[in-house]
KOLBA-449686 format. One line per 8 residues: number of its first residue (from 0); for each residue x, y, z of C-alpha. Coordinates in nm, 3 decimals. Layout:
# residues N
NUM = X/Y/Z  ...
This chain:
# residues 560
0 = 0.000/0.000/0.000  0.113/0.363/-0.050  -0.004/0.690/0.079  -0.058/1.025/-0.204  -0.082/1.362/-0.145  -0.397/1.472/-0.155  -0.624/1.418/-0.459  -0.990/1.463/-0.572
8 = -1.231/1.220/-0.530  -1.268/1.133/-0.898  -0.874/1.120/-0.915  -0.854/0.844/-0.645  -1.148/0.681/-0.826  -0.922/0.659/-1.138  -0.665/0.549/-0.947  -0.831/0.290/-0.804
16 = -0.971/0.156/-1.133  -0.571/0.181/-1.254  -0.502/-0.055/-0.988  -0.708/-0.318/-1.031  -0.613/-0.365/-1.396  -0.944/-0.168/-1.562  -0.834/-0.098/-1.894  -1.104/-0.004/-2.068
24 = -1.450/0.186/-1.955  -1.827/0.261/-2.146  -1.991/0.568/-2.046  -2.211/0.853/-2.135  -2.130/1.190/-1.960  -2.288/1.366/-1.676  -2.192/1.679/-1.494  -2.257/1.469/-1.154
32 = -1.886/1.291/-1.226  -1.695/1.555/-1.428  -1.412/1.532/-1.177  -1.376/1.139/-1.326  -1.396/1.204/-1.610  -1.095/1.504/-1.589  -0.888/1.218/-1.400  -0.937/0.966/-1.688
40 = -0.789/1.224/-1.940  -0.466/1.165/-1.798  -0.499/0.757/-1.775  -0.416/0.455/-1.954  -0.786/0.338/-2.003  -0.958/0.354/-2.295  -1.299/0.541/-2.278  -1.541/0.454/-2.530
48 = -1.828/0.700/-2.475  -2.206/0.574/-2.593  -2.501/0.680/-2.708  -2.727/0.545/-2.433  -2.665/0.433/-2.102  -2.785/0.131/-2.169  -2.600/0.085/-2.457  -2.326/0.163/-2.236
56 = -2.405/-0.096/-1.978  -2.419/-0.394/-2.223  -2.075/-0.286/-2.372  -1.967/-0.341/-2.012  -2.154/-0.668/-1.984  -1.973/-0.788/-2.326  -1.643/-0.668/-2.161  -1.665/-0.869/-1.870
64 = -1.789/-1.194/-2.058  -1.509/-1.147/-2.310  -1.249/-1.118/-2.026  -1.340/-1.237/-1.726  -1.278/-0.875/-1.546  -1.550/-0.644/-1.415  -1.659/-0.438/-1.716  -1.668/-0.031/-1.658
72 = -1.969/0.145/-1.721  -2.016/0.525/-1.602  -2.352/0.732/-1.639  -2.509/1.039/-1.449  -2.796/1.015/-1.193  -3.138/0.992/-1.229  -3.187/0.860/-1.629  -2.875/0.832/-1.701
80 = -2.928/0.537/-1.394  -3.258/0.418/-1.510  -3.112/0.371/-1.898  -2.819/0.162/-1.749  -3.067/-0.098/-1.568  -3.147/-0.287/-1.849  -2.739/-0.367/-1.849  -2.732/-0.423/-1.572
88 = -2.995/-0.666/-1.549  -2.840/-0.884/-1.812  -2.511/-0.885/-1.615  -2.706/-0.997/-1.294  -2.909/-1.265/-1.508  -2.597/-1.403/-1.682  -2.334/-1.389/-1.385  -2.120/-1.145/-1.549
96 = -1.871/-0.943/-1.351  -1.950/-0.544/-1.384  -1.910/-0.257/-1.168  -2.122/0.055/-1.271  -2.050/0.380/-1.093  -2.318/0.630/-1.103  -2.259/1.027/-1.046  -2.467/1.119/-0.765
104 = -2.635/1.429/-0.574  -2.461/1.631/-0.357  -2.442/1.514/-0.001  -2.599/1.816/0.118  -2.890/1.766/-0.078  -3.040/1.412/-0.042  -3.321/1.314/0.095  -3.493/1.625/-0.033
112 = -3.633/1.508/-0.404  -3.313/1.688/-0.565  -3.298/1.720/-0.937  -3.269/1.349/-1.067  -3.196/1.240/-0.714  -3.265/0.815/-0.659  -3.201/0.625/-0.389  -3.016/0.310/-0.559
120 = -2.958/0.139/-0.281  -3.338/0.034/-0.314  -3.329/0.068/-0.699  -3.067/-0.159/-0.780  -3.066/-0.353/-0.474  -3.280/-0.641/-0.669  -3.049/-0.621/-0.936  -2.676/-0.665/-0.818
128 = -2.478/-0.865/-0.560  -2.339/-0.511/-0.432  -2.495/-0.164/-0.367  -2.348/0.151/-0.172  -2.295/0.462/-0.156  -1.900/0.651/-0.119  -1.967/0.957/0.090  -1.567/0.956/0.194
136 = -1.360/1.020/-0.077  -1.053/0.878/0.164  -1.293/0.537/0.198  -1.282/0.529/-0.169  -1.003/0.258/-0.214  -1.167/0.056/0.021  -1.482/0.089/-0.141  -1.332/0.014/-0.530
144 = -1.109/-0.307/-0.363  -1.468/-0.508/-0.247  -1.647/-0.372/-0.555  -1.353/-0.581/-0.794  -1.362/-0.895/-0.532  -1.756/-0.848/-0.526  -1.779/-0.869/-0.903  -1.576/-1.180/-0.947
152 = -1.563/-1.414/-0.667  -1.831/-1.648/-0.622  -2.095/-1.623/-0.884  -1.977/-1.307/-1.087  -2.229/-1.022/-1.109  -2.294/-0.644/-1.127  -2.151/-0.411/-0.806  -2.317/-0.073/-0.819
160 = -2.179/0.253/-0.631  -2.320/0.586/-0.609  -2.064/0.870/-0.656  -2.179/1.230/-0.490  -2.039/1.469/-0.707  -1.958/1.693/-0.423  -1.702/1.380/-0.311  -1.563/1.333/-0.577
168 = -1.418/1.700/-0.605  -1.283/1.691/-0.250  -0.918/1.663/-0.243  -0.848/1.447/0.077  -0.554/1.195/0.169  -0.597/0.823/0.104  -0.401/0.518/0.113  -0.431/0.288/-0.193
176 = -0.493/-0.086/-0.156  -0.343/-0.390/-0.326  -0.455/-0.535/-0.682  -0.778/-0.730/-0.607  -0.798/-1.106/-0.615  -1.118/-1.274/-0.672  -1.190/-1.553/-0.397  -1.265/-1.854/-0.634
184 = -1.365/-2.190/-0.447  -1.158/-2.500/-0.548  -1.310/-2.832/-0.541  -1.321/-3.087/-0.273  -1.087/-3.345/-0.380  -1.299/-3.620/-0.245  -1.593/-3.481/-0.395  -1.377/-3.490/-0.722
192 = -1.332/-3.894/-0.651  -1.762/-3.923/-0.589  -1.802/-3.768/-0.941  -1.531/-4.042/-1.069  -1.719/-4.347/-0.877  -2.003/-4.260/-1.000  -1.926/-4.204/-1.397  -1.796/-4.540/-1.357
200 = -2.144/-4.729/-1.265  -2.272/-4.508/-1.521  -2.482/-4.645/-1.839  -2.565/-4.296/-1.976  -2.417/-4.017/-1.846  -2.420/-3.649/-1.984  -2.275/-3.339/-1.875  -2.468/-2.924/-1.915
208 = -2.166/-2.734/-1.926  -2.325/-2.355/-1.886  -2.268/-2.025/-1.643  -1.968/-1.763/-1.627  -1.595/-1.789/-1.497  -1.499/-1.979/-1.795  -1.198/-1.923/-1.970  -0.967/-2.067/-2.288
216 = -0.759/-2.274/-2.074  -1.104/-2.411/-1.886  -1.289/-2.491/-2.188  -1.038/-2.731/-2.305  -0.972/-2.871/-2.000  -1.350/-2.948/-2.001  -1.306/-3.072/-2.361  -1.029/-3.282/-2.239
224 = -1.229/-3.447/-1.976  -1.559/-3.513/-2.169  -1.340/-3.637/-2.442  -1.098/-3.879/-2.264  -1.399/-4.024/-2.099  -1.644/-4.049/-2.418  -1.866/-3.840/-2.244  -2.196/-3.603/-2.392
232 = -2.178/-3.267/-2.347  -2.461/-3.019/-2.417  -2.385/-2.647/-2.347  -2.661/-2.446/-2.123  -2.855/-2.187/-2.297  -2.664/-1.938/-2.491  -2.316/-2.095/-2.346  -2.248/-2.288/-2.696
240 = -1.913/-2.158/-2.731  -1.804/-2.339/-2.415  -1.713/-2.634/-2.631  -1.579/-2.710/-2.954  -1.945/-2.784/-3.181  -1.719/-2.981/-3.383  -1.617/-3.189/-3.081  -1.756/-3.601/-3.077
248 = -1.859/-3.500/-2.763  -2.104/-3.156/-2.847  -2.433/-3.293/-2.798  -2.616/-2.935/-2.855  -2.739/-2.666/-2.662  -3.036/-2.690/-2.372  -3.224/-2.378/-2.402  -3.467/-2.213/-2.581
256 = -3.625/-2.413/-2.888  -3.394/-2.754/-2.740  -3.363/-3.037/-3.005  -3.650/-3.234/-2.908  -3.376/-3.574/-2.964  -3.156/-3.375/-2.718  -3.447/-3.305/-2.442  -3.549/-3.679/-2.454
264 = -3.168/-3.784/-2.416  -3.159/-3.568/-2.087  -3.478/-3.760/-1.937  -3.282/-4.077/-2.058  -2.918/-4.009/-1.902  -2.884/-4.188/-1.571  -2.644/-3.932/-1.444  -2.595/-3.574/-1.498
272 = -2.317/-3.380/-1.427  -2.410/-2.970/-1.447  -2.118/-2.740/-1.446  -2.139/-2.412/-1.391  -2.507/-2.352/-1.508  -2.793/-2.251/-1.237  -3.047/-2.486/-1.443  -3.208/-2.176/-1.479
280 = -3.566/-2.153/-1.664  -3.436/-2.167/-2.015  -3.189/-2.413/-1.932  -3.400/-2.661/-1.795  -3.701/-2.595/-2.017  -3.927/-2.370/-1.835  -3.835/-2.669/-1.498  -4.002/-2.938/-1.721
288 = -3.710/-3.072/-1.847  -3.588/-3.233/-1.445  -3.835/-3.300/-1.123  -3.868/-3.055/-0.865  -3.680/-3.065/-0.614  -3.521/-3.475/-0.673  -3.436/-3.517/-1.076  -3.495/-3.874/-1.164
296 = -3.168/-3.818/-1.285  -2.863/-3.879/-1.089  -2.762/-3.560/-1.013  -2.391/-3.423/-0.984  -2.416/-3.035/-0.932  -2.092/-2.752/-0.984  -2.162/-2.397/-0.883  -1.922/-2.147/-0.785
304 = -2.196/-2.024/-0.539  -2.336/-2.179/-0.300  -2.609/-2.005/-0.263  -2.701/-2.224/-0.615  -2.657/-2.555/-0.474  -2.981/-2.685/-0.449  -3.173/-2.417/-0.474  -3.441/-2.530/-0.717
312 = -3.238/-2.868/-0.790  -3.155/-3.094/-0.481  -2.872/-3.263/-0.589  -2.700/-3.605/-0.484  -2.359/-3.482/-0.497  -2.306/-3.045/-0.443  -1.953/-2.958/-0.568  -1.885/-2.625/-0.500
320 = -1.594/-2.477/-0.701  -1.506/-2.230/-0.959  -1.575/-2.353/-1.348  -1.227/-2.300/-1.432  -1.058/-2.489/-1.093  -1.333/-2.754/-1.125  -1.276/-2.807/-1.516  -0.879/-2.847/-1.409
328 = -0.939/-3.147/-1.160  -1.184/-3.301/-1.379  -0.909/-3.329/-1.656  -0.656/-3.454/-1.376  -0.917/-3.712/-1.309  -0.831/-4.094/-1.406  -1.052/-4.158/-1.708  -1.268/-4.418/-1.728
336 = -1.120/-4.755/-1.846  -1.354/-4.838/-2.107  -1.647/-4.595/-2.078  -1.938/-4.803/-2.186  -2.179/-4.535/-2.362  -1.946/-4.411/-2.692  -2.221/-4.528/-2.862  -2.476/-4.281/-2.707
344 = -2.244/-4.006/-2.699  -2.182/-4.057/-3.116  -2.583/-4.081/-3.100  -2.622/-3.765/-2.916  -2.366/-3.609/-3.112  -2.521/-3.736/-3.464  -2.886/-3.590/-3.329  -2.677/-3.275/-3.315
352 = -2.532/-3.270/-3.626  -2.913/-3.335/-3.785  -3.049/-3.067/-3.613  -2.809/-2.827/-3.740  -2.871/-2.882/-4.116  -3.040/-2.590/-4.248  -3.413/-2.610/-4.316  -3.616/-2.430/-4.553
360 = -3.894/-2.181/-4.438  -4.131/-1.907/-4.626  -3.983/-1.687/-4.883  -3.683/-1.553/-5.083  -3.440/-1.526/-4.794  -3.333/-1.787/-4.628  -3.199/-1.754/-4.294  -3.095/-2.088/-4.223
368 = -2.871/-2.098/-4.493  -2.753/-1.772/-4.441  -2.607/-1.882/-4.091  -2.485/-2.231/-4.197  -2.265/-2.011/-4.505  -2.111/-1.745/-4.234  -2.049/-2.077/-3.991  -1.826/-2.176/-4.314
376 = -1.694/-1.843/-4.383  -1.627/-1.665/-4.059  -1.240/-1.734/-3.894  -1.263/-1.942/-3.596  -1.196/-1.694/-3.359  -1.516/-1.424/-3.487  -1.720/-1.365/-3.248  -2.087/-1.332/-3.307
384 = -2.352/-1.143/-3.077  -2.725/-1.105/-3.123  -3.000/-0.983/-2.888  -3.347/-1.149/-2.839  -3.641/-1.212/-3.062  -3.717/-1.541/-3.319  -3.420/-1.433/-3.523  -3.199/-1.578/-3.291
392 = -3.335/-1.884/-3.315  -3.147/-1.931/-3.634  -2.859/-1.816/-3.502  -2.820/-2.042/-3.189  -2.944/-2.385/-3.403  -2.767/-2.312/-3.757  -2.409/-2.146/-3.678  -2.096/-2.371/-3.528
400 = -1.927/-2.232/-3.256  -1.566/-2.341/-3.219  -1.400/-2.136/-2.996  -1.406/-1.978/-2.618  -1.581/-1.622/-2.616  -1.707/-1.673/-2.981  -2.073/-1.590/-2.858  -2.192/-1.322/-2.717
408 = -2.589/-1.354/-2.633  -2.807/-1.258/-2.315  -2.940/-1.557/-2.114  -3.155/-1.285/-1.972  -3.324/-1.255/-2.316  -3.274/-0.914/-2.321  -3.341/-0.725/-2.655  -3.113/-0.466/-2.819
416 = -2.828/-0.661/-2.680  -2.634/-0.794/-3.000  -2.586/-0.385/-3.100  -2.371/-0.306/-2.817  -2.231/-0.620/-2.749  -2.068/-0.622/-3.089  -1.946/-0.232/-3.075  -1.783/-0.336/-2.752
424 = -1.641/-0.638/-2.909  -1.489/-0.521/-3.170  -1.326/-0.220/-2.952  -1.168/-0.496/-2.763  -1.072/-0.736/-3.014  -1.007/-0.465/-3.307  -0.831/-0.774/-3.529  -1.137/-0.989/-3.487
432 = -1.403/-1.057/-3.723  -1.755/-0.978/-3.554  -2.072/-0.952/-3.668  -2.402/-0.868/-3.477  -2.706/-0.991/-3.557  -3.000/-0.800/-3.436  -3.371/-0.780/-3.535  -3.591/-0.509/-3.625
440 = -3.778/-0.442/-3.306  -3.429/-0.544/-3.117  -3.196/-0.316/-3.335  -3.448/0.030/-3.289  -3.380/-0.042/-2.876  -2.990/0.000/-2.957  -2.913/0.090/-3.326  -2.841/0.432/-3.218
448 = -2.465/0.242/-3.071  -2.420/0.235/-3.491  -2.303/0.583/-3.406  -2.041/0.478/-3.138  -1.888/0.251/-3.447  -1.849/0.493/-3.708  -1.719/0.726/-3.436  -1.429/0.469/-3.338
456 = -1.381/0.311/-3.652  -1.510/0.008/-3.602  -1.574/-0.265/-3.860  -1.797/-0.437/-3.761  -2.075/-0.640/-3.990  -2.460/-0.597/-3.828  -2.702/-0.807/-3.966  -3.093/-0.654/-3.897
464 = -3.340/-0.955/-3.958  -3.628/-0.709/-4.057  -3.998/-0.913/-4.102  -4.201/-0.583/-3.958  -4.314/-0.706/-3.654  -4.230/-0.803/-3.238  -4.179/-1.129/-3.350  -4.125/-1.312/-3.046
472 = -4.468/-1.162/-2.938  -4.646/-1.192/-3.213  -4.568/-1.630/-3.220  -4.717/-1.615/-2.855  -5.013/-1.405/-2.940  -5.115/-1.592/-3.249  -5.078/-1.922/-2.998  -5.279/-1.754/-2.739
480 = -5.556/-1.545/-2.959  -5.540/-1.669/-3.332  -5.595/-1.364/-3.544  -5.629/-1.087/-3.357  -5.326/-0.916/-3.376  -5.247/-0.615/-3.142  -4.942/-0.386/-3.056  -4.688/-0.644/-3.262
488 = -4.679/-0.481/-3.617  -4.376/-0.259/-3.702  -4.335/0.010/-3.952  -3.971/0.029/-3.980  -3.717/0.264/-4.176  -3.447/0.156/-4.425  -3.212/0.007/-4.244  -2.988/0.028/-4.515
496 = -3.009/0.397/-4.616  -2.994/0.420/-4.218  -2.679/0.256/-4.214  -2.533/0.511/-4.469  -2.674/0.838/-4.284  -2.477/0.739/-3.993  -2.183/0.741/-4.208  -2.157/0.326/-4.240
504 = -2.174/0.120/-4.545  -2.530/-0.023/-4.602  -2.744/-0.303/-4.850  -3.018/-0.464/-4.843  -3.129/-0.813/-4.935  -3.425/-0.959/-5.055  -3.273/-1.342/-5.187  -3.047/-1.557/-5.016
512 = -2.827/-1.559/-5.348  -2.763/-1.178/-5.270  -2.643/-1.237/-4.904  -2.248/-1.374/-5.020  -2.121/-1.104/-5.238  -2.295/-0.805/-4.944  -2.106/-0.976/-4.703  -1.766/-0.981/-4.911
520 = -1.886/-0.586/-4.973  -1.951/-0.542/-4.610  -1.601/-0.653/-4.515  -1.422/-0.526/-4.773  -1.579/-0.161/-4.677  -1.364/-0.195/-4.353  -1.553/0.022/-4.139  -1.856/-0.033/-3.985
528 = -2.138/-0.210/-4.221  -2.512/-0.321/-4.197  -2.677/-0.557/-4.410  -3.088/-0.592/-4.371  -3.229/-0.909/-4.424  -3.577/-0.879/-4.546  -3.729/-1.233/-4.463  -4.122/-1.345/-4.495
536 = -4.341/-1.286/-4.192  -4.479/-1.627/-4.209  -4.111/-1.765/-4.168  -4.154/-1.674/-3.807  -3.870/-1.977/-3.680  -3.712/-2.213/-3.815  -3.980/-2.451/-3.745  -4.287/-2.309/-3.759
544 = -4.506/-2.009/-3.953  -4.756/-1.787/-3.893  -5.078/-1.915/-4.046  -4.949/-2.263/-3.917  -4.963/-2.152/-3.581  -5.296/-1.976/-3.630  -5.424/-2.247/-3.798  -5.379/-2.483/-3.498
552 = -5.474/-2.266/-3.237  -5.792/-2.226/-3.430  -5.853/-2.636/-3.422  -5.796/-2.606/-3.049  -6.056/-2.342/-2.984  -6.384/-2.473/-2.817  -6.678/-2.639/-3.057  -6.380/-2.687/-3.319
């Protein structure tokens, strides 16, 4: 530790954020934390200012999953903190590590309605594993040092802080702490020899690989393990990238839309081994997919929390340990001597390959195909984000994921997340290929971020799925009242001419023939570049259309 002459508030804040290895921060200004922002003139971290806070706050969500570190996201009081929720939100919902420091009122002014004045403690105290106030600029070391460990030990998630702005332009004296370490559990080693005993009176085991904490060196050790023991691994909704797809061992994903093969193969397995994942909703199928609270399933259950350990899901052996130290001892594990299931794991891994053949829907464009030609095309290491909505459907069943941190999706189903997600992406990986997929209803939450790309440079490829409507909403409410179609339909610009206003190169395409040579145009144009799909509303997933789901929910009405 070392002691400073005095300094500002917002200059020990910087200092702090120094220390614990921030490089990088999101924000959209606010005269309630000028004095942070005049520190951060003088640092070495990049400042990539947005065009919404909540932009800004998914930036710092795709920071976090892309590294592993807390992402940075600064915004002003009052809106500026209400924008950021939705960010935060998909941080809390998808266990990624972010802090978010919010300019606040003056001290001397609280409790009094002020301009733009919240309390966050009880805003954001649903909505984080951390909320506080710094009132002491000298306490603000101590305050940054918990926020980092907060963020990252345990199951990761969002810290907020409140930032007075009269604190943070008092110059007082304060003593620095240490670089933060993150308190990650290892696992018991005579858990680790259960999980082995019972893999070996196994018939049909399978693993759900899922959650945060992950890293390169994690994912293959997991690959090693499932590998060397012949063992079925599905990844946990919108976690695809946590294994090879081209691996024997990929059996799929378990989320939303699950191959119904894969589904059936998880009430099958005698023994499931779930690492990392909550067995959230999605996960586990809206909680259909296992009994509540004994699975008929054998039930082996890693979670850096413990807080997760059972807490839907009893299991019959609780393993708590970080995904990374967990994946490590499970490679360092004996394999099996002659696991007795290849031929179920080739099954499962066969059902996968099936699944993600591309199948025809309504009209000229063809999505399907679309994804299975960029899964061909793209280098291994692009990364590709995408929001919510039916378009992603295509996305998570048709493309290949090969590599750690080549997704970048919100388990939280959050729209408009793909826009920012890819902006920050490709600010943190410039020599990386990305490309964000977003669609129409999900792109008008965040397209304005198209602004924060041209600004910085950035090439990256978005792809806007445009079919004029909420589609997501509009499958449930023909399901639920066939016909009568309310508050879905969209009347949208072009996003192509769009594209060019904000100073990016645009096209738009109306046959599946056309999407190749836009893409080779698109990356060619090196800076940023959106190209509109304009698919059929009936082709409203990959499995099912409009009228066809009208159509039955019709036949199911009374007297039919």
């Amino acid at each position: 530790m070392s002691s400073q002459p005095r300094r500002s508030g917002g200059q020990i804040l910087v200092d702090a954020l120094r220390i614990h290895g921030a490089d990088h921060a999101f924000c959209v200004p606010g005269e309630s934390y000028l004095a942070v922002l005049d520190a951060l003139v003088d640092a070495p971290i990049a400042l990539t200012v947005c065009r919404q806070e909540g932009g800004a706050a998914m930036m710092a969500d795709a920071y976090g999953k892309l590294t592993g570190r807390p992402g940075i996201c600064l915004v002003t009081r009052g809106p500026g903190a209400t924008n950021a929720s939705a960010g935060v939100h998909v941080a809390h919902q998808d266990s990624t590590p972010m802090i978010l420091l919010i300019g606040q009122v003056a001290r001397g002014t609280t409790e009094r309605e002020a301009f733009q004045e919240i309390d966050f403690r009880r805003m954001y105290g649903p909505l984080c594993k951390w909320v506080a106030q710094i009132d002491q600029a000298e306490r603000i070391p101590e305050f940054m040092a918990r926020a980092f460990r907060t963020a990252t030990s345990g199951r990761p998630g969002p810290v907020v802080l409140a930032l007075p702005e009269d604190m943070l332009t008092e110059r007082v004296d304060a003593t620095d702490t240490r670089p933060y370490e993150p308190a990650r559990p290892y696992p018991d080693p005579d858990a680790m020899q259960r999980l082995r005993g019972e893999l070996e009176s196994a018939q049909r085991p399978l693993v759900i690989a899922g959650g945060s904490g992950w890293d390169a060196r994690a994912c293959a050790d997991l690959r090693a393990f499932a590998e060397a023991n012949a063992l079925p691994v599905a990844a946990s909704f919108r976690r695809q990238d946590l294994i090879d797809n081209r691996s024997p061992s990929y059996a799929g994903e378990a989320g939303i839309g699950v191959n119904p093969k894969l589904a059936r193969r998880i009430g099958e397995a005698d023994l499931l081994l779930v690492a990392g994942a909550r067995l959230g909703e999605k996960t586990s199928s809206d909680y259909r997919l296992f009994d509540i609270p004994v699975p008929a399933q054998k039930l082996i259950h890693v979670h850096a929390g413990a807080e997760e350990l059972g807490r839907v899901y009893q299991p019959d052996l609780a393993i708590l340990a970080a995904s990374g130290h967990f994946a490590a001892a499970a490679r360092a594990l004996a394999p099996v001597a002659e696991p007795r299931w290849r031929d179920w794991t080739a099954a499962a891994h066969a059902d996968f390959q099936a699944w993600n053949a591309p199948v025809e829907c309504p009209g000229a464009v063809q999505p399907a195909e679309i994804v299975g030609w960029l899964a061909g095309r793209l280098p291994e290491d692009a990364i590709v984000c995408n929001g919510a909505g039916n378009y992603s459907a295509w996305v998570q069943r048709f493309f290949r994921y090969r590599g750690f941190r080549t997704q970048l999706a919100p388990t939280s189903g959050s729209m408009g997340y793909g826009t920012p997600a890819a902006v920050a992406a490709k600010r943190i990986h410039p020599g990386r290929t990305v490309v964000g997929f977003a669609g129409d209803g999900c792109f008008m939450m965040t397209g304005q971020e198209l602004a924060t790309a041209v600004q910085y440079g950035l090439g990256v490829i978005f792809i806007v799925v445009n079919n004029g409507m909420y589609g997501t909403i509009r499958m449930h409410q023909e399901r639920e009242y066939p016909g009568r179609v309310s508050g879905t339909a969209l009347v949208n610009p072009d996003f192509a001419a769009l594209a060019r206003a904000y100073g990016a190169w645009g096209a738009a395409v109306e046959r599946s023939a056309d999407f190749a040579p836009a893409f080779e145009q698109a990356l060619a144009s090196a800076g940023p570049a959106l190209i509109e799909l304009r698919i059929d509303p009936e082709a409203i997933s990959p499995t099912r259309t409009l009228s066809g789901l009208r159509r039955a929910a019709e036949d199911k009405r009374p007297g039919r």
